[in-house]
ROSE-4610 file (N, C-alpha, C; in Angstrom, 1 decimal, always signed):
// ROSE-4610
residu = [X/X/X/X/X/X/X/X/X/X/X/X/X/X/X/X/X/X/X/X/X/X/X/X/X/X/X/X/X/X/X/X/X/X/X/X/X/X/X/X/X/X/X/X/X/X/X/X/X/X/X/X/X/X/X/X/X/X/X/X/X/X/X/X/X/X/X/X/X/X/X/X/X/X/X/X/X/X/X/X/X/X/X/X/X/X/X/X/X/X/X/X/X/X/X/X/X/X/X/X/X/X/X/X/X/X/X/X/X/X/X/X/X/X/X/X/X/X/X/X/X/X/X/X/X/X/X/X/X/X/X/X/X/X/X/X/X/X/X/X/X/X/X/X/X/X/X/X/X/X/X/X/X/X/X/X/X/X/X/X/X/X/X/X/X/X/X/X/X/X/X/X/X/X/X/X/X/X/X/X/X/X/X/X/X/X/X/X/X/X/X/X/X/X/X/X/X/X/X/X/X/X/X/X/X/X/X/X/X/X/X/X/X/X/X/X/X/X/X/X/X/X/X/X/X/X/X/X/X/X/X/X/X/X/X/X/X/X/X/X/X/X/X/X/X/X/X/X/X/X/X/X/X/X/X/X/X/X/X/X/X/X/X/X/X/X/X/X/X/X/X/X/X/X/X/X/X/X/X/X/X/X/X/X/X/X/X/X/X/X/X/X/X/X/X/X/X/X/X/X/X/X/X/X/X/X/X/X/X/X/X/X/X/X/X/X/X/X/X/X/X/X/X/X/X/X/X/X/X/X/X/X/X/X/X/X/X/X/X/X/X/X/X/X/X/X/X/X/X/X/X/X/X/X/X/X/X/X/X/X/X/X/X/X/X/X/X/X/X/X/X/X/X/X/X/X/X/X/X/X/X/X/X/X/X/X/X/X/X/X/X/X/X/X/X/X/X/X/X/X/X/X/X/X/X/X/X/X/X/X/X/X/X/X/X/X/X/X/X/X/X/X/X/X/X/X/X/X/X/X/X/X/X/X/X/X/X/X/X/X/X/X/X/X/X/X/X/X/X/X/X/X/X/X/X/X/X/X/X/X/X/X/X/X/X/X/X/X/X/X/X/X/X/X/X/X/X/X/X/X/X/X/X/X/X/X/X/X/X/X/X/X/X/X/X/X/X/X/X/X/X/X/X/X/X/X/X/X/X/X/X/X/X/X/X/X/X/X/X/X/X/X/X/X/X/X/X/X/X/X/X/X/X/X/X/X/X/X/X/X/X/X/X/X/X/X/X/X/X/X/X/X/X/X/X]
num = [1/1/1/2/2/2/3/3/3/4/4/4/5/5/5/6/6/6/7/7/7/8/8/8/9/9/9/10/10/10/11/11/11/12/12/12/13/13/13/14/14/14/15/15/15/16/16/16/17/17/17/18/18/18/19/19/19/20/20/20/21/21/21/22/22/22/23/23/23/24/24/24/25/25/25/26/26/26/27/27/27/28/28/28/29/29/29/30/30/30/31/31/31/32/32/32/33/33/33/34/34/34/35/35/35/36/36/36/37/37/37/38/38/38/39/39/39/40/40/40/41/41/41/42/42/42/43/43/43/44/44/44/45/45/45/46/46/46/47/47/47/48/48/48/49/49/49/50/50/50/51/51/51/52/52/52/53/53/53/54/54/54/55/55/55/56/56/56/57/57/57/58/58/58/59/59/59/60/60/60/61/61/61/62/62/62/63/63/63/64/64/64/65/65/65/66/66/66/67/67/67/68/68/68/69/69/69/70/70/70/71/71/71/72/72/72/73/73/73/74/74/74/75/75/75/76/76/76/77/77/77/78/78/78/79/79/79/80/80/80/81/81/81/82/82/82/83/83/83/84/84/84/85/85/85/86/86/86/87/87/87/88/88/88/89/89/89/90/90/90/91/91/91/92/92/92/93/93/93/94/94/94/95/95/95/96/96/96/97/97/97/98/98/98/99/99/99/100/100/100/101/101/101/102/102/102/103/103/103/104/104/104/105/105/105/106/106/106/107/107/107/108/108/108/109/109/109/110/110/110/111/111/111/112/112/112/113/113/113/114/114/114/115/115/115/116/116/116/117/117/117/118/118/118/119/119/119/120/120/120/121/121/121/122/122/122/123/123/123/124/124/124/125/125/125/126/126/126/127/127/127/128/128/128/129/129/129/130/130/130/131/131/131/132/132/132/133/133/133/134/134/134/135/135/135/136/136/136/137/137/137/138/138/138/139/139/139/140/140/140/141/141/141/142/142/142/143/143/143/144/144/144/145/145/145/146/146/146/147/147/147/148/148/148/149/149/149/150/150/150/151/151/151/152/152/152/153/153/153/154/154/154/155/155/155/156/156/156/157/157/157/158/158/158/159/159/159/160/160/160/161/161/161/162/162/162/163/163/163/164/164/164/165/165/165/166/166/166/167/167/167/168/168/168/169/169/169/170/170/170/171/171/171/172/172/172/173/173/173/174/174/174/175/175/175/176/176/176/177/177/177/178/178/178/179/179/179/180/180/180/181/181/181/182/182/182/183/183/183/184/184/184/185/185/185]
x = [+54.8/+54.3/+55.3/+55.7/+56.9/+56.0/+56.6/+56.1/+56.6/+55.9/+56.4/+57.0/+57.8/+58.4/+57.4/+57.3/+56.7/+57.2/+56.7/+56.7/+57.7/+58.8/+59.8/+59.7/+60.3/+60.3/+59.0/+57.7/+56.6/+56.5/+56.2/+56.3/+57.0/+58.3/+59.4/+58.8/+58.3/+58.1/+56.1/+55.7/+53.9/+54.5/+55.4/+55.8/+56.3/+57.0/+57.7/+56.8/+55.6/+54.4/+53.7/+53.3/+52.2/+52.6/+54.2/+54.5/+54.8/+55.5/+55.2/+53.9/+52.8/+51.4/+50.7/+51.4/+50.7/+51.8/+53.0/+53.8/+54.3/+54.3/+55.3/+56.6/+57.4/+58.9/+58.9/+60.1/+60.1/+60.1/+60.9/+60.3/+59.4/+57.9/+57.3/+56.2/+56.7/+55.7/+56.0/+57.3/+57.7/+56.8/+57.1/+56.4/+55.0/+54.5/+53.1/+52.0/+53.2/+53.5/+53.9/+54.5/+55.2/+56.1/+56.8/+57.9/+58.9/+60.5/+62.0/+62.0/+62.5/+63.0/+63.9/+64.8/+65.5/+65.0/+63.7/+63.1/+62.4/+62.1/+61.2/+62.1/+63.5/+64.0/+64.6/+64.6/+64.9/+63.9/+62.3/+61.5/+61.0/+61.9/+61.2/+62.6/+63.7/+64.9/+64.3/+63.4/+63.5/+64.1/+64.9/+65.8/+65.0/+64.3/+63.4/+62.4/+61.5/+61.4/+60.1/+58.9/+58.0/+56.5/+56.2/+55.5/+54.1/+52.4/+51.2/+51.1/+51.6/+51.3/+51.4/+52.7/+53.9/+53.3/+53.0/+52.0/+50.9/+50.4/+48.7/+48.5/+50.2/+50.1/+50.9/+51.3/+51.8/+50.3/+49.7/+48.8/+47.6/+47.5/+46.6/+47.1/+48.6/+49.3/+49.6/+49.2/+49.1/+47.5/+46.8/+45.4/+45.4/+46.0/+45.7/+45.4/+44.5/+44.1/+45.1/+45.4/+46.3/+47.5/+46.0/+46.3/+46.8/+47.0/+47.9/+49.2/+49.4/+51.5/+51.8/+50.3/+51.5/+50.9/+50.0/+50.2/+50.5/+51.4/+51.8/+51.1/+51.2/+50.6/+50.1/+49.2/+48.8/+49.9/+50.2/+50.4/+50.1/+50.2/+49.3/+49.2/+49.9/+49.7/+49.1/+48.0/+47.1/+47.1/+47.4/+46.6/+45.3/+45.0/+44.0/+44.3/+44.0/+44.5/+43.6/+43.4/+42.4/+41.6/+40.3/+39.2/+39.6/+39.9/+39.9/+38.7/+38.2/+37.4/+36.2/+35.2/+33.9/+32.9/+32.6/+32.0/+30.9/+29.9/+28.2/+27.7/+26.9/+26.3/+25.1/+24.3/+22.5/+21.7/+20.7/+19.6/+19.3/+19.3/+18.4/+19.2/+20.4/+21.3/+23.0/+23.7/+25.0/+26.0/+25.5/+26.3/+26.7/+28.1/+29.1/+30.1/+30.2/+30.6/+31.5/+32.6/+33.7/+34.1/+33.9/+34.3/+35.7/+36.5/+38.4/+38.3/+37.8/+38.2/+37.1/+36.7/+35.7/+36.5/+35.7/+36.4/+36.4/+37.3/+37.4/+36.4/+35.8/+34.8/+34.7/+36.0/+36.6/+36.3/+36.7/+36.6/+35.2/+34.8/+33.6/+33.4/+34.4/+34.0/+34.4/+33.8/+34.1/+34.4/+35.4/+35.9/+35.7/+34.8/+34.7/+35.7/+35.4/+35.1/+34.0/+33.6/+32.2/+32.5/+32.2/+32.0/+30.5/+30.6/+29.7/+29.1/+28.2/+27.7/+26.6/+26.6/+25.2/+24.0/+22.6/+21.7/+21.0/+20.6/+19.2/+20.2/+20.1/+20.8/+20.3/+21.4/+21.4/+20.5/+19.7/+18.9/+18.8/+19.6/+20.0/+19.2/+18.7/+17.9/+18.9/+18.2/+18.8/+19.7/+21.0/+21.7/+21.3/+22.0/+22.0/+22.2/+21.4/+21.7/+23.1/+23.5/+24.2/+25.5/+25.4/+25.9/+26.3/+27.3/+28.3/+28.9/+29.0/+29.6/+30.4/+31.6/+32.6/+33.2/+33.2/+32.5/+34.6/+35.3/+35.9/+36.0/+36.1/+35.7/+37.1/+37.5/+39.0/+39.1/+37.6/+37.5/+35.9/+36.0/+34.6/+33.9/+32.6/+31.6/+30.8/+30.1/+29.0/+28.0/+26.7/+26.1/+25.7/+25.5/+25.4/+25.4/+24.3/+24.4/+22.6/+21.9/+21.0/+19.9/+18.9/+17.8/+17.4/+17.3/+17.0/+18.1/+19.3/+20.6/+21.9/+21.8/+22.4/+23.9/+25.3/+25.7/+26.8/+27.2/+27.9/+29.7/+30.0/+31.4/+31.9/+33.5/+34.4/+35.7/+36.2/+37.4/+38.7/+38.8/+39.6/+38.6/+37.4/+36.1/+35.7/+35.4/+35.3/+34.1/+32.8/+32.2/+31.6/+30.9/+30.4/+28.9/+28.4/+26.8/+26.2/+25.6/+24.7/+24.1/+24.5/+24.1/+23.2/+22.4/+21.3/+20.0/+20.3/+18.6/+18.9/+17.8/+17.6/+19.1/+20.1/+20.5/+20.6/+21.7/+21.6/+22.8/+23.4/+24.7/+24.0/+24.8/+24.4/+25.7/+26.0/+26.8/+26.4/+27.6/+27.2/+28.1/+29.1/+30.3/+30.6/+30.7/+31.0/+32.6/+32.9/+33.9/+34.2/+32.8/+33.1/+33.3/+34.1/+34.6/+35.1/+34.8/+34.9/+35.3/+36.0/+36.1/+35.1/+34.7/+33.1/+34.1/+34.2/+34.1/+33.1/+32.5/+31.2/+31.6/+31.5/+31.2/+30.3/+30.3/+29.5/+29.5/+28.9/+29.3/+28.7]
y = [+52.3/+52.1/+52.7/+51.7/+52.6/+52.8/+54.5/+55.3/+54.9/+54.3/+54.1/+54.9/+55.1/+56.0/+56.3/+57.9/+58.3/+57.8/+57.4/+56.9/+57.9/+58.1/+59.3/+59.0/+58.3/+58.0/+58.5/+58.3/+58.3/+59.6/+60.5/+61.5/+62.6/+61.8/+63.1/+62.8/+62.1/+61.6/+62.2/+62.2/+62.7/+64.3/+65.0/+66.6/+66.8/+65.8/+66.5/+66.6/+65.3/+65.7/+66.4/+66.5/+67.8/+68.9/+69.2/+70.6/+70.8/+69.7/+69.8/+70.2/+69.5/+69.2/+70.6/+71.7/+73.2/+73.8/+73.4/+74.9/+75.5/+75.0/+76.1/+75.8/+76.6/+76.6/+75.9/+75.6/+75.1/+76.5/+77.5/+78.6/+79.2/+79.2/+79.6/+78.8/+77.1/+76.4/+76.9/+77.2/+76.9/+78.0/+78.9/+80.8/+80.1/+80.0/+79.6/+78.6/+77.8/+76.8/+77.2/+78.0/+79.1/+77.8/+77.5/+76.5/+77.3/+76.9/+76.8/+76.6/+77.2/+76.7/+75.3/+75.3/+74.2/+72.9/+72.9/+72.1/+71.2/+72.2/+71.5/+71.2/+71.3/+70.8/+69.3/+69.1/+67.8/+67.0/+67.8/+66.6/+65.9/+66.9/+66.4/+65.5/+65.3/+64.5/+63.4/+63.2/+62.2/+62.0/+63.2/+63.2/+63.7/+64.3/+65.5/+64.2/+64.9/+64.0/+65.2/+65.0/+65.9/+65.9/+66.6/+66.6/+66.5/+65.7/+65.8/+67.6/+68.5/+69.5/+70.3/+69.8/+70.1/+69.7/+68.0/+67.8/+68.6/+68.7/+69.4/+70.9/+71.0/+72.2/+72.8/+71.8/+71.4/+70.9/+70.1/+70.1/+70.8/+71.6/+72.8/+74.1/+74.1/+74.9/+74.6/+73.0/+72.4/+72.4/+72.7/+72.4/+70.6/+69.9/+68.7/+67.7/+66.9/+66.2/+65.4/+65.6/+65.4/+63.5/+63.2/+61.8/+61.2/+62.3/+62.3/+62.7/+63.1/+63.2/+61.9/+61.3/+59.7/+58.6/+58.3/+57.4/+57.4/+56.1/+55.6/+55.7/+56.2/+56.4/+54.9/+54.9/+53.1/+53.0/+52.2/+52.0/+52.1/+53.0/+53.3/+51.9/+50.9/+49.5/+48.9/+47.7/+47.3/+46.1/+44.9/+43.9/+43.1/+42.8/+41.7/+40.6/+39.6/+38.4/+38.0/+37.4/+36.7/+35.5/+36.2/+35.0/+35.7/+36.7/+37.2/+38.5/+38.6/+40.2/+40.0/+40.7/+40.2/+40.2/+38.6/+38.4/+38.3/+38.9/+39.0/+38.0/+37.9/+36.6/+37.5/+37.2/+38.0/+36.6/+36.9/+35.8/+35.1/+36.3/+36.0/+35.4/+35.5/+35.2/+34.5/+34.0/+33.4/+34.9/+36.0/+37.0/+37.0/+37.0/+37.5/+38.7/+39.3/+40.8/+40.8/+40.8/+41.2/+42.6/+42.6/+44.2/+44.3/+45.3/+45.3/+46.5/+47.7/+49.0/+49.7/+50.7/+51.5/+52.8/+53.9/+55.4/+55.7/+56.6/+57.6/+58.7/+59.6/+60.5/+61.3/+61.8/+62.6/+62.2/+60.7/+60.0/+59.4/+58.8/+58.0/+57.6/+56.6/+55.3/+54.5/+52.9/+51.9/+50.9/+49.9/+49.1/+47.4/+46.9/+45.5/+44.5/+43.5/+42.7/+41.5/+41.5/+40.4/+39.6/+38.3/+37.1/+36.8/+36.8/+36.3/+34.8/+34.3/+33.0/+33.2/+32.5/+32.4/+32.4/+32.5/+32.2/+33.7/+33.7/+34.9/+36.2/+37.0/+38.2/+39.1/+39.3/+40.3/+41.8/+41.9/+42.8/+44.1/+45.1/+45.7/+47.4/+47.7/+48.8/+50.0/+50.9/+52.4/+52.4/+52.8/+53.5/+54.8/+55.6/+56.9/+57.8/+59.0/+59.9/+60.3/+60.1/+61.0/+59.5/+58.3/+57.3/+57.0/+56.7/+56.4/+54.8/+53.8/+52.6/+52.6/+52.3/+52.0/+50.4/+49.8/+48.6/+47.8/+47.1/+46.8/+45.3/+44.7/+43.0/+42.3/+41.9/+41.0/+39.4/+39.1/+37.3/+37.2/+36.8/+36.3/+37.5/+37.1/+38.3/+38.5/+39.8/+40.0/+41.1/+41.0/+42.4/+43.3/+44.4/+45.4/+46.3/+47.4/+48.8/+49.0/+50.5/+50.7/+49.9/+49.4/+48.9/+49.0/+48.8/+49.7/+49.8/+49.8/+50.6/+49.4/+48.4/+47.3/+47.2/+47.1/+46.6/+45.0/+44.6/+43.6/+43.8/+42.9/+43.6/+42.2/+42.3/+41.3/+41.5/+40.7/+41.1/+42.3/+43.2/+44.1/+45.5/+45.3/+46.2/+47.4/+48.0/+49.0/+50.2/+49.8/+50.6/+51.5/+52.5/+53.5/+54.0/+54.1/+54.7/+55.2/+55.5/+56.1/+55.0/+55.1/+53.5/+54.2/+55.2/+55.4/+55.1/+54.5/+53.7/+52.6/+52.0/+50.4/+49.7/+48.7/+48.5/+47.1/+46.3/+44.8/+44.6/+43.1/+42.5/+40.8/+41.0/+39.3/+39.0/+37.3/+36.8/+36.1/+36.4/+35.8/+34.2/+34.1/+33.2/+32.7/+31.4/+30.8/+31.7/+31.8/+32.3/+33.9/+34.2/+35.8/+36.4/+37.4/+38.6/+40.0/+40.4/+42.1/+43.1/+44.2/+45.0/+46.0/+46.2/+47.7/+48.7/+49.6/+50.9/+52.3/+51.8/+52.7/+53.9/+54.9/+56.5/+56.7/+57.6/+58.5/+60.0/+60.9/+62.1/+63.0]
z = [+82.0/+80.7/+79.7/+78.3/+77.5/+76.7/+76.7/+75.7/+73.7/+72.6/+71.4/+70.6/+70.4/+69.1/+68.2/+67.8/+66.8/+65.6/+64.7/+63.8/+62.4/+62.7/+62.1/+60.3/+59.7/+58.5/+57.9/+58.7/+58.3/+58.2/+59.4/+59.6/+58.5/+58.1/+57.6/+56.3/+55.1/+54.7/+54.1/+54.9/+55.0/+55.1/+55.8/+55.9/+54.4/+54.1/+52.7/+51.2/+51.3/+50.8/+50.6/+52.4/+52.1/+52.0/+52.1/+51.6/+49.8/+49.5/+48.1/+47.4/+48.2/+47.1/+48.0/+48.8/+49.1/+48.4/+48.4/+47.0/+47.9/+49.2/+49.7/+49.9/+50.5/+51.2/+52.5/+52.7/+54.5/+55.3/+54.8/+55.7/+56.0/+54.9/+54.5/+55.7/+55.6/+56.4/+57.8/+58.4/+59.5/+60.4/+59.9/+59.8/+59.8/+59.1/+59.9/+61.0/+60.9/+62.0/+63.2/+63.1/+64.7/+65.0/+64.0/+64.3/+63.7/+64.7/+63.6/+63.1/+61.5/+60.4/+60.4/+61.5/+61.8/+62.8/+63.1/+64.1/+62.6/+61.7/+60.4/+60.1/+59.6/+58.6/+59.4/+61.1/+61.4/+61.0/+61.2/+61.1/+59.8/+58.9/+57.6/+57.1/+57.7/+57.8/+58.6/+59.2/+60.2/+61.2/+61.6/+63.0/+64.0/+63.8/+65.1/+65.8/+66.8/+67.7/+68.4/+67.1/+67.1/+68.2/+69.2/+69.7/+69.0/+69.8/+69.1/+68.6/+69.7/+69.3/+68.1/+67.7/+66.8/+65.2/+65.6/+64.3/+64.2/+65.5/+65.0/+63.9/+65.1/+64.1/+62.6/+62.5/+60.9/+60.1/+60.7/+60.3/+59.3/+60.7/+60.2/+59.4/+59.2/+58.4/+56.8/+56.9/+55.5/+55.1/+55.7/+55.6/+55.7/+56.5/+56.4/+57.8/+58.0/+59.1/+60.0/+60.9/+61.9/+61.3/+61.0/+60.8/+59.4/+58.4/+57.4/+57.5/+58.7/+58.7/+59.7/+60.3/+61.2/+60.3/+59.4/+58.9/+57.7/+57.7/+56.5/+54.9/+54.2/+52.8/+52.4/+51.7/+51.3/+50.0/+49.9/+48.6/+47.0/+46.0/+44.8/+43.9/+44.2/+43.2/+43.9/+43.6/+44.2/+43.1/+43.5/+42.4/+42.9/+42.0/+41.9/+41.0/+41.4/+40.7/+40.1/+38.7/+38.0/+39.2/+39.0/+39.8/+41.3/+41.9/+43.1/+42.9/+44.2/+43.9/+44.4/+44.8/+45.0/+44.1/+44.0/+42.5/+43.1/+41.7/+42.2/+40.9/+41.1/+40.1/+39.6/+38.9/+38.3/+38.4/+38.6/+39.2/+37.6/+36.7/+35.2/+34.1/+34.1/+33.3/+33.7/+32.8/+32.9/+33.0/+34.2/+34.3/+35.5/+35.5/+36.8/+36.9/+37.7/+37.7/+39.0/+38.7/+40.0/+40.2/+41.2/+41.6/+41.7/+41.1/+41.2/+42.0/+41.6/+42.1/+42.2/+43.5/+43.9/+43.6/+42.9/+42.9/+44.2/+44.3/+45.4/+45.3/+46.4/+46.1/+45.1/+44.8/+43.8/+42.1/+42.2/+41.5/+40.2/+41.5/+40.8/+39.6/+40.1/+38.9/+39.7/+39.1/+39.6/+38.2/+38.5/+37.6/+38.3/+37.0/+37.4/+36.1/+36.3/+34.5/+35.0/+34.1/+33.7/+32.8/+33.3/+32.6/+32.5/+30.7/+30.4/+29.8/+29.6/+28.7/+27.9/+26.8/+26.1/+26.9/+26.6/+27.6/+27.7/+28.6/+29.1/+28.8/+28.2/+28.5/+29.7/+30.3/+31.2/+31.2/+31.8/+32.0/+33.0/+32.6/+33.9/+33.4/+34.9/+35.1/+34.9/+35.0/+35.1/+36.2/+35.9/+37.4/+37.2/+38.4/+39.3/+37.8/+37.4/+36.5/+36.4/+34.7/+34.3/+34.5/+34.6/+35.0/+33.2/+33.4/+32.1/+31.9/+31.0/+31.1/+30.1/+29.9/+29.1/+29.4/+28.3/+28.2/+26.9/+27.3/+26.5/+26.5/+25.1/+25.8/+25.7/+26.4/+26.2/+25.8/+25.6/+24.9/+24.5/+23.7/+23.4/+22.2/+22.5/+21.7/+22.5/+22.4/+23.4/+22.5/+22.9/+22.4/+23.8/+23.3/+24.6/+24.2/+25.1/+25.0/+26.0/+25.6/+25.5/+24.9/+25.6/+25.1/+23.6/+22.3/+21.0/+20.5/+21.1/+20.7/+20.5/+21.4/+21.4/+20.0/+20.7/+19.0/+19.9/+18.7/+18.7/+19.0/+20.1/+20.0/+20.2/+19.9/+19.4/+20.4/+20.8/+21.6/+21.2/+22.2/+21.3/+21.2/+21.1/+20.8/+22.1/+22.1/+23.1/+22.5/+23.7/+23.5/+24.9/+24.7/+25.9/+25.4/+26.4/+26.3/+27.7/+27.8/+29.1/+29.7/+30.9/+32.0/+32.9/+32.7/+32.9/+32.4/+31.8/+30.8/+31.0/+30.9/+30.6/+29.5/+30.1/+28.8/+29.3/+28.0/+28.6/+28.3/+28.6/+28.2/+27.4/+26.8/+26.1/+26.0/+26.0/+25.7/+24.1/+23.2/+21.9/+21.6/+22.4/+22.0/+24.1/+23.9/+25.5/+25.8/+27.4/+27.7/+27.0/+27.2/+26.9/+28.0/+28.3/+29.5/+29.6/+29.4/+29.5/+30.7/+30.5/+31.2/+31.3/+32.7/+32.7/+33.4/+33.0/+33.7/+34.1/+35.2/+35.4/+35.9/+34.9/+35.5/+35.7/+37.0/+38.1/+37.4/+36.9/+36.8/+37.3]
């Protein structure tokens, strides 16, 4: 059975991260790694030729899970292409809502855009307390907000309110579309 090459690039690459993003030194890491200063400085070159052990225990000297020094970092750009995304439709109205981006735990927000049409306005319940919507429209008109509270926006327009109450979307003008940004807080 051939054994595969550790993944080096990757490896030297994920070491020189997580030592940046803890602030330390390479001697600093190596000393609590119970590694050579010179064994780390191959692997963080990509020359060394690092045992599971070696990682584990870099690992745990970065505070970080085994499986963040062998794989590959994702990429931070991500597109989505117009009309790509998982689009949800509303039973009551000419409302569709694509999902582009889920927060991270940390995070919590999620970013859609909605297309809207004249017709039934959208009727949406309370989310999860303390739930935030920031609302910008890129075509059309729409009204929206809080139940009672409702204003009119214009392409260009950007509003926010608590998406924890009852609020709605209307379409005022055909080929309306908007950006939502729902905060979690």
């Amino acid at each position: 059975m051939h054994d595969p090459a550790p993944p080096l690039a990757a490896i030297a690459a994920a070491l020189r991260r997580e030592r940046d993003r803890a602030g330390i030194s390479l001697a600093e890491l190596a000393r609590r790694a119970g590694l050579a200063k010179s064994t780390l400085s191959q692997l963080e070159s990509g020359t060394g030729n690092p045992s599971i052990e070696t990682l584990w225990a870099l690992g745990v000297a970065l505070g970080v899970p085994f499986s963040r020094l062998v794989e590959p970092p994702v990429s931070p750009v991500r597109v989505v292409r117009a009309g790509e995304g998982t689009r949800l439709r509303a039973d009551q109205a000419e409302f569709t809502a694509a999902l582009l981006a889920t927060g991270a735990p940390h995070t919590r927000r999620d970013i859609y855009v909605m297309e809207l049409e004249p017709g039934e306005p959208r009727e949406a319940a309370a989310h999860i307390p303390d739930s935030v919507e920031h609302i910008v429209v890129a075509a059309g008109r729409i009204r929206t907000g809080p139940v009672g509270e409702t204003v009119e926006l214009e392409a260009g327009d950007y509003v926010t309110f608590p998406g924890d109450v009852p609020h709605r979307y209307e379409a005022l003008a055909p080929g309306s579309w908007a950006v939502l940004i729902m905060e979690h807080r």
